[in-house]
VOGU-3710 file (C-alpha; in Angstrom, 3 decimals, decimal comma):
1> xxxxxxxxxx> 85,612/43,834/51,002  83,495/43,088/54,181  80,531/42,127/51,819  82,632/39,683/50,014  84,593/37,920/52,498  80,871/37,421/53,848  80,067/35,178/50,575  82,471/33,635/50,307  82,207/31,948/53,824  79,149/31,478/53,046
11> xxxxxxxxxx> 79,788/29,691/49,972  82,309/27,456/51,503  79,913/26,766/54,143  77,626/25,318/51,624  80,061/23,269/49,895  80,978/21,781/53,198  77,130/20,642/53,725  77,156/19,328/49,594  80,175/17,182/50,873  79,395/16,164/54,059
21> xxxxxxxxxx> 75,560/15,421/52,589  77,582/13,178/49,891  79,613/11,038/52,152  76,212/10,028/53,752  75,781/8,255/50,715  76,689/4,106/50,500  76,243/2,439/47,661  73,659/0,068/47,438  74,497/-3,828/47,152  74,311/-5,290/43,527
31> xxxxxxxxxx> 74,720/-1,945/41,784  78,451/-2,037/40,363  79,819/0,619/43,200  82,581/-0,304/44,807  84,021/1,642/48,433  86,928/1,066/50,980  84,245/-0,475/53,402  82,814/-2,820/50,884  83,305/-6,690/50,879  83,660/-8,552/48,001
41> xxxxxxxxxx> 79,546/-9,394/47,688  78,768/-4,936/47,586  77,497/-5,049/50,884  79,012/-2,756/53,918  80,196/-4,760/56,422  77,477/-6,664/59,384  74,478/-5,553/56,633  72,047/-8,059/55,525  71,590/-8,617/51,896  67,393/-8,528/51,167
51> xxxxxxxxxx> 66,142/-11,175/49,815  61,761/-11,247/48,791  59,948/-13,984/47,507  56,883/-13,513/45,520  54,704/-16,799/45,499  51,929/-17,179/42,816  49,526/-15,791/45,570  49,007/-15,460/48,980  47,511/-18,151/51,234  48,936/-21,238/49,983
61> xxxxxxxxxx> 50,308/-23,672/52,142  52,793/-25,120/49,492  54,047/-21,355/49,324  54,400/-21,322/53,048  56,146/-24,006/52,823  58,722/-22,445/50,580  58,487/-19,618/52,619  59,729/-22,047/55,716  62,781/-23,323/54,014  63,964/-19,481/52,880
71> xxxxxxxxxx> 63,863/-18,624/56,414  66,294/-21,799/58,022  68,531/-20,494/55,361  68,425/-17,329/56,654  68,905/-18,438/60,383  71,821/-20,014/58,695  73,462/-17,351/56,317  72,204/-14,658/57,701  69,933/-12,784/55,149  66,640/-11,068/55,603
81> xxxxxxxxxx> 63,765/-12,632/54,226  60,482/-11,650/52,888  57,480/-12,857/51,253  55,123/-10,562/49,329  52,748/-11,983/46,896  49,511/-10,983/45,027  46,015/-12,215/46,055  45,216/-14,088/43,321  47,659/-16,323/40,713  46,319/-14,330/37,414
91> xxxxxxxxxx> 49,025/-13,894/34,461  49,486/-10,670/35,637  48,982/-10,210/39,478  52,681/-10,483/40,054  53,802/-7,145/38,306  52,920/-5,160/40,378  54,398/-6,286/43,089  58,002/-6,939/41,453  57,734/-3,108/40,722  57,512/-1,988/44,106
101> xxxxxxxxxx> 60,697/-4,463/45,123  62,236/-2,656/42,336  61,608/0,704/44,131  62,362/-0,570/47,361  65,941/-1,851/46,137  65,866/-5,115/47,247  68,910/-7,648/46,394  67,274/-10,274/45,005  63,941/-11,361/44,102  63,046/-14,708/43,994
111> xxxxxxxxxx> 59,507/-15,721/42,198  57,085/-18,833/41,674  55,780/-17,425/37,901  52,317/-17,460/37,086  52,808/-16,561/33,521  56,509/-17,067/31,549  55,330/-13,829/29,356  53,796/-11,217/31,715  56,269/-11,206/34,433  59,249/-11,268/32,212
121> xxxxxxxxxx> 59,536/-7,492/31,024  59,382/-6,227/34,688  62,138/-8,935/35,677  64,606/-7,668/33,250  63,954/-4,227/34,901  64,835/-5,838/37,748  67,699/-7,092/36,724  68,982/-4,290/34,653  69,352/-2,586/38,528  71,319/-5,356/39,765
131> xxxxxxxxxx> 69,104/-7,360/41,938  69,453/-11,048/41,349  66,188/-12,583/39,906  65,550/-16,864/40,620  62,597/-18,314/39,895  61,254/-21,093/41,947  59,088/-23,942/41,338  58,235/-22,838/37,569  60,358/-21,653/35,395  60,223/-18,689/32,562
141> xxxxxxxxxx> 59,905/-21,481/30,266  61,245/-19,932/26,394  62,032/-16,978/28,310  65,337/-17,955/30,712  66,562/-14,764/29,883  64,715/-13,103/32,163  66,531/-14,467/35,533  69,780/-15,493/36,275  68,487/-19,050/37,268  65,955/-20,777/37,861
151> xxxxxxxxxx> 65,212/-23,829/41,296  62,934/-27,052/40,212  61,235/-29,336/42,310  62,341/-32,159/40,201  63,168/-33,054/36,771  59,970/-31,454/35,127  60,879/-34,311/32,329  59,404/-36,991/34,304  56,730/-34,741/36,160  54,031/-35,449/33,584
161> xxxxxxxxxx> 54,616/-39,236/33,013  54,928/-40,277/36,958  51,996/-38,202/37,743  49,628/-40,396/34,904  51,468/-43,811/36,294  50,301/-42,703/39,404  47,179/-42,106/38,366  47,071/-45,465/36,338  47,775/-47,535/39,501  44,963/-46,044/41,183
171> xxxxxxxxxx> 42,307/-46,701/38,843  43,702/-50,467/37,439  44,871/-48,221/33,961  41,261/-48,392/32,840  38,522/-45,985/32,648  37,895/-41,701/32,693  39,747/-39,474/33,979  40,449/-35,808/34,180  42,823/-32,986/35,300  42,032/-30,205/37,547
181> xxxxxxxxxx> 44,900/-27,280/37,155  45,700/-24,206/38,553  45,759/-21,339/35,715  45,912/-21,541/31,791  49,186/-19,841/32,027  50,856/-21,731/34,842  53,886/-22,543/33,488  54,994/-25,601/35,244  51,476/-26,971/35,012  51,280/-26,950/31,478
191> xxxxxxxxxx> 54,632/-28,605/31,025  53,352/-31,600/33,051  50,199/-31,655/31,644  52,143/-31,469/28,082  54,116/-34,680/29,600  50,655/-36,267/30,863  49,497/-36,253/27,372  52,685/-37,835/25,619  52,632/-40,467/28,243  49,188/-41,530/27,670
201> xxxxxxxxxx> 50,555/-42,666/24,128  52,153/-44,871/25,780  49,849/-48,476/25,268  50,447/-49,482/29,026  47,889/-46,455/29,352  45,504/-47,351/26,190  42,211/-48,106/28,472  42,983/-45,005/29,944  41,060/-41,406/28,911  41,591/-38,382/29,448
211> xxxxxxxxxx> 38,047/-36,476/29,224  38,554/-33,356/30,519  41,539/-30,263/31,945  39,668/-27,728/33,920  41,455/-24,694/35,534  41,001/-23,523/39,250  42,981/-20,810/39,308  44,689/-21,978/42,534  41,524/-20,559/43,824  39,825/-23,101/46,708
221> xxxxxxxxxx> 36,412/-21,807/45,625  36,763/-22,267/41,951  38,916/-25,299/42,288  35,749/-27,052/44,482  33,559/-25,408/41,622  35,734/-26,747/38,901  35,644/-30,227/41,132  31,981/-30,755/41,214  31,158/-29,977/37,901  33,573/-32,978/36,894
231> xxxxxxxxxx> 31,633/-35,469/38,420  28,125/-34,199/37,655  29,382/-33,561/33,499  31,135/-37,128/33,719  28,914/-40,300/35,872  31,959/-42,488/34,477  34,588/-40,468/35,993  37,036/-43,141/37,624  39,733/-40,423/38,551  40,949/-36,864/39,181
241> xxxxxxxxxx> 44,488/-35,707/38,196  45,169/-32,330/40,440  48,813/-31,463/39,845  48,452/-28,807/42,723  48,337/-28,420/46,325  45,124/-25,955/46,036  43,418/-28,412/43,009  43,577/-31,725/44,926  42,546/-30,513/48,733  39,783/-29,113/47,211
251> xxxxxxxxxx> 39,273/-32,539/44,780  39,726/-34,381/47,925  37,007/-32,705/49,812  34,293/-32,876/46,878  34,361/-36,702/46,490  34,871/-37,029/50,647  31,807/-35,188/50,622  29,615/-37,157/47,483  30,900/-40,106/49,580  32,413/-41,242/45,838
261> xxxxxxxxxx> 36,103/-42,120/47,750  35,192/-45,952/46,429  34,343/-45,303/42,720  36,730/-42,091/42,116  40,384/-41,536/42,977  41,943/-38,556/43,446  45,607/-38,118/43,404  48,424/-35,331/42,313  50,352/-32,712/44,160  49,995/-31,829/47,098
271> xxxxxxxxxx> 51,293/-31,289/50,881  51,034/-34,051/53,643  49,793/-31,600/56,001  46,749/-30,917/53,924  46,129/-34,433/52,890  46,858/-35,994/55,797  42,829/-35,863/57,278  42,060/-37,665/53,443  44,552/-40,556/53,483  43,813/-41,039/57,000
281> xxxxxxxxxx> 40,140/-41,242/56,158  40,449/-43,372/52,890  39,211/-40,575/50,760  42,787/-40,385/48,953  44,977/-43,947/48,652  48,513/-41,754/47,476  49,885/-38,479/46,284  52,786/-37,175/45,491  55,356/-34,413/45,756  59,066/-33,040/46,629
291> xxxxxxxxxx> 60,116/-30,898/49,499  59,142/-27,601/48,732  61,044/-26,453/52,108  64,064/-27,751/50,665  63,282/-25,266/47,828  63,613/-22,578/49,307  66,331/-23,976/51,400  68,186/-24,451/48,645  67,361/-21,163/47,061  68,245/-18,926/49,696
301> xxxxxxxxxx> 71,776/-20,979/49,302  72,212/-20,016/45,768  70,610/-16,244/45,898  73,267/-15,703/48,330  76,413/-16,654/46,471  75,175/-15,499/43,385  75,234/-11,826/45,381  78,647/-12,780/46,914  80,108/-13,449/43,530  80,846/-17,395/44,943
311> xxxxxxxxxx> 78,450/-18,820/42,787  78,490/-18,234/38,341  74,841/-18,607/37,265  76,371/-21,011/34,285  75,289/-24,486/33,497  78,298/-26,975/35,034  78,871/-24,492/38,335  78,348/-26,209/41,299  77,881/-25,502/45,102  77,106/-26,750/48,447
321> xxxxxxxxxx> 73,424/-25,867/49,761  73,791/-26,265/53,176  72,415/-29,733/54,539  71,037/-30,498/51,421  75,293/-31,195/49,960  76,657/-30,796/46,311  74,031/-29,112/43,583  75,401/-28,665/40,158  73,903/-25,852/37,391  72,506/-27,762/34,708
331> xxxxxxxxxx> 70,699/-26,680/31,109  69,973/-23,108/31,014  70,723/-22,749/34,481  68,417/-24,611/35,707  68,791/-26,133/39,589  67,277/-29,688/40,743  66,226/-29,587/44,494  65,434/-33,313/44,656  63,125/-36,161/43,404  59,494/-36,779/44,025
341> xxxxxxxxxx> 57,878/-38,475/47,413  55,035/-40,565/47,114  52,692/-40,266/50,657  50,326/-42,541/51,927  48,998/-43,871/54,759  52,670/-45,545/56,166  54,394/-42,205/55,756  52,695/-39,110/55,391  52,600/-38,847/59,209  56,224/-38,337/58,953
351> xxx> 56,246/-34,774/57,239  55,279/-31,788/58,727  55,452/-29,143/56,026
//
């Protein structure tokens, strides 16, 4: 009798540890568990939902700019914030890294694509865990299914044809010209450049030519490479089209350097404080681009009440991004932060970012 009064204490003192180990337990945010001590948005009350961003790579002051707006909204809403990307912006770089944020059970993940293809597969992962996917400044073009929405600069519609006007007004709409990219798969690069080309059918741009697209792969090195090659293939060159921030610095710097400011003009994408030094100097005459602070300003808005439930990721839902007012879901859930800025000398002292 001794012996099995003996076991069974000690079998109820076990269960007592299984149950006590249990209660330990919280369900994590975005999974579908529900608790006493839960709000409405999953989360236990005073915790901070997580929130990563994963740029097309590291280094990239258009990023960090991003990266600046996603943290005033988290000053403002209250959500931690980080940024993890690859080194380089190659198709598949980003994989990897939205594995481990899978792992680490983060709440949302919000991405800049470098491919619409190669990421997609380990997004829906992501989102078959419940963690909120956004992409940000491209989109999964094709493939919207794999996030719940997705943040433009701008109308991507008119992206191709302002940037070749721009270009146009530069060079007196006569002459050579050619386009330095990022990557072959960039998605939001190939859209414009898809919109370049229509809009040189237009015949306001018939003494116009478009000789050559080269890639950098958002690469300074290769992008400077890519640069100098232009103008040593091409003595006629009377432009360069570099619809990103990486693409026309390092444009910029080549012709600043072949002292060729006066017979080639570079414009395209880019961020005033990187082009500041070239309008200053004459080198470039005007770029252009949107507020990639209020991107991520906006974003970290939208991630957020998309976790709370406030928000339906559903064309025709609107909601209030802070200082930036009213945004409305349009087309495939698709979010417009704002139109385009054109810089030059009068203004491009007044941005910081």
């Amino acid at each position: 009798m001794r012996n099995i009064t003996v076991r069974l204490s000690l079998f109820l003192a076990a269960m007592a540890l299984a149950a006590a180990g249990c209660d330990k337990q919280a369900p994590k945010a975005g999974d579908g568990a529900s608790s006493g001590g839960m709000t409405s948005g999953g989360k236990t009350p005073g915790a901070k939902y997580r929130i990563v961003y994963i740029p097309k790579n590291t280094g990239n002051p258009y990023f960090d700019a991003v990266v600046e707006g996603f943290k005033k909204g988290g000053d403002e809403l209250g959500y931690e914030f980080n940024m993890v990307g690859p080194a380089t912006a190659e198709a598949t770089s980003q994989i990897e890294v939205i594995k481990q944020q899978i792992q680490q059970r983060v709440d949302a993940i919000a991405i800049s694509p470098n491919s619409t293809d190669a990421v997609k597969p380990a997004l829906k992962e992501a989102m078959s865990k419940g963690i909120k996917v956004v992409c940000i400044d491209s989109d999964l073009e094709k493939n919207e299914d794999g996030r719940d929405a997705g943040v433009l600069p701008m109308d991507f519609d008119i992206t191709g044809k302002s940037q070749i006007e721009l270009m146009g007004s530069l060079i007196g709409y006569q002459g050579e010209f050619a386009i330095l990219s990022a990557t072959t798969d960039a998605p939001n690069q190939n859209y414009w450049i898809a919109g370049m080309k229509e809009a040189l059918k237009d015949p306001k741009y018939k003494g116009m030519k478009l000789v050559e697209i080269v890639y950098g792969n958002d690469e300074a090195q290769k992008s400077t490479t890519e640069a100098q090659a232009l103008l040593t293939k091409h003595p006629n060159l009377k432009g360069i089209l570099a619809p990103t921030s990486v693409g026309i610095s390092a444009a910029a710097q080549v012709v600043e350097t072949a002292k060729a400011a006066s017979r080639i003009k570079v414009t395209g994408l880019g961020t005033p404080s990187q082009m500041k030094g070239f309008i200053e100097n004459g080198t470039v005459e005007k770029f252009a681009l949107w507020s990639p602070v209020d991107m991520g300003y906006l974003s970290g808005y939208l991630i957020v009440g998309l976790l709370k439930g406030e928000i339906k990721a559903e064309p025709g839902a609107t909601f209030k991004a802070g200082d930036l007012g009213e945004r409305t879901i349009g087309k495939l859930n698709k979010i417009i932060t704002g139109p385009p800025l054109v810089f030059d000398k009068a203004n491009v002292g007044n941005y910081t970012f």
